[in-house]
N, C-alpha and C positions, 0 to 999 in steps of 0.2 A: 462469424464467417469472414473470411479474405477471400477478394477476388471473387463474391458469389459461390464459393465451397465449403464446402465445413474444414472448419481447421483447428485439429487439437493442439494446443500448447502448454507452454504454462501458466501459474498466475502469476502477477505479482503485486508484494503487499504492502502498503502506505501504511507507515504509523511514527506519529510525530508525537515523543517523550519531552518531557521537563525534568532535571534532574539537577542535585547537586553534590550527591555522593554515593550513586548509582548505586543507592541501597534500597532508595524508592523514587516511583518517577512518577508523576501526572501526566493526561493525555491530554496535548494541546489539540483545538477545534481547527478544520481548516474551511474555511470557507467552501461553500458548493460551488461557486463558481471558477475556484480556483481547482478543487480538485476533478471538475468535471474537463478544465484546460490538461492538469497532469496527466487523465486518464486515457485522451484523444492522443496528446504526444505518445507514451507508453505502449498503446498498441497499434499506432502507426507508426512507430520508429525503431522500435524492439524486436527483432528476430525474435521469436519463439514465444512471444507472449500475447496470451490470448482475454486473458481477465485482470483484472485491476482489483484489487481488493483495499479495505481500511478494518486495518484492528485497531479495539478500540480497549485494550486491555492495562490498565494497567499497571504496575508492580508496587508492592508484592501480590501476587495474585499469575501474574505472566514473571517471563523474565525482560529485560531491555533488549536482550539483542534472541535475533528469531533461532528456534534450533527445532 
């Protein structure tokens, strides 16, 4: 909710890779404190976004960049 309304948007999605020849990457941890800081800025500062998300995928398995 914004403003006390329902407000559909979109998400958006936090995911923090390690890589060194973008043929496989680990998923770095982010602290809850930190990302619960990223996730207050994001949807109070983000036209159109409404959810925050963290993938936790990492490749091979997903790929590095989102599609």
């Amino acid at each position: 909710m914004k403003d006390e309304s329902r407000y559909e948007g979109w998400p958006a999605i936090i995911r923090a890779v390690n890589t060194k020849d973008a043929m496989s990457a680990t998923i770095e941890e982010i602290p809850y404190p930190i990302l619960h800081h990223i996730t207050h800025r994001i949807t109070h500062e983000v036209p159109g976004i409404n959810r925050v998300l963290l993938d936790l995928t990492p490749k091979p398995i997903g790929t590095i960049e989102w599609e």
